[in-house]
N, C-alpha and C positions, 0 to 999 in steps of 0.2 A: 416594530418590525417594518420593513421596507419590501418593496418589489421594484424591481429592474424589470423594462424592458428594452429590446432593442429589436425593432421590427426592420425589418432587412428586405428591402424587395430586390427581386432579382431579376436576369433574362430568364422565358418562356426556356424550358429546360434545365433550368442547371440549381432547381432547389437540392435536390438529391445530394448535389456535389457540393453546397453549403452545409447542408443537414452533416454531412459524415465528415466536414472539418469541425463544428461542433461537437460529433461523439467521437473523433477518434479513428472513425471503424475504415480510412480508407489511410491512416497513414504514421510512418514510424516516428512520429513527435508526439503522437497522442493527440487530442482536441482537447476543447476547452474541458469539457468532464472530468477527461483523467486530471486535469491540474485543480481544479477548483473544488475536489469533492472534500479535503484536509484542510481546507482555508477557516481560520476560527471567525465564529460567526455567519456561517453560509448554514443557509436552512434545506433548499432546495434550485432545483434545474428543470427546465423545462422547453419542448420546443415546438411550437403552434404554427401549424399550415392553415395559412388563410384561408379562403373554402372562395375563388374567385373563377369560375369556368370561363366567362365572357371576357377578361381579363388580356391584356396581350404582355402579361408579366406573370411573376409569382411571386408569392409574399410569405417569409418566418417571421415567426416572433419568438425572441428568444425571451424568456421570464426566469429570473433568481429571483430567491427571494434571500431575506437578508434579515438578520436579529438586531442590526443598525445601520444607520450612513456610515459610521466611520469604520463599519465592519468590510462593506462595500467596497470605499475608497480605498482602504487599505490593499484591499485586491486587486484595484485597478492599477493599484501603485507598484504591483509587487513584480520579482520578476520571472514568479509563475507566469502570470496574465501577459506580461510580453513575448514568452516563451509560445505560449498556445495562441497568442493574436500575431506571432512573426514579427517579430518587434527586437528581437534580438539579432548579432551578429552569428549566432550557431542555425539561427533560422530562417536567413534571408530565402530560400526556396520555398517555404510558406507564400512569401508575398508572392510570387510569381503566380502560386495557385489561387488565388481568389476571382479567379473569373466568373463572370456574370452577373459580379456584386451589381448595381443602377444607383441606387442610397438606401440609405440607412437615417433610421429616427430614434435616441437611447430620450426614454421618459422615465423616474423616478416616483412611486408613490407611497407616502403613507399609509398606513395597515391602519384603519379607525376601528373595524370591527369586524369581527370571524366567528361567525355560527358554524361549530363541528358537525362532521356527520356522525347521527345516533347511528348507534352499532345493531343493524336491522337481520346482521346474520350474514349480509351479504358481502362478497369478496370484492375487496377494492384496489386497482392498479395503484 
């Protein structure tokens, strides 16, 4: 198993407006969510605000995880993932939208070892 991340800092304001080209929730192409949840070998999606108050930026981290590398690659490859990154000619008005991106850092890690949670009764997101 593998984990993706891809931590994305952005301008002071405009994580909101990252965050919802990720789920989808501001636009008629869907985000990356809608395209990526059917991909064989995708385990999971996830999306991490930095916790940075003093900051004159703001920071996601976007984390999949993955059942392989070439389960991954293969999605980076596909033309789902250009569809939801605007990478395509149906989706050139994506790109327009990515304002307040600054940069971006994609890190790949090995899964060595995963202690479950005991099941204590209690409800988990």
């Amino acid at each position: 198993m593998i984990i993706v991340t891809n931590t994305i800092r952005v301008e002071k304001g405009s994580l909101e407006h990252v965050v919802r080209q990720f789920t989808g929730s501001d636009s008629e192409h869907g985000g990356v969510a809608q395209h990526i949840q059917n991909v064989e070998g995708f385990l999971g999606f996830e999306l991490w605000e930095t916790d940075l108050p003093d900051a004159d930026y703001e920071e996601l981290t976007v984390m999949s995880k993955w059942e392989s590398a070439e389960a991954q690659q293969a999605w980076v490859k596909s033309d789902a993932f250009k569809k939801a990154h605007g990478r395509t000619k149906d989706s050139r008005e994506q790109k327009r939208d990515r304002k307040g991106i600054l940069e971006n850092k994609i890190t790949q890690y090995q899964v060595r070892h995963v202690v479950p949670l005991s099941d204590r009764g209690i409800a988990h997101e």
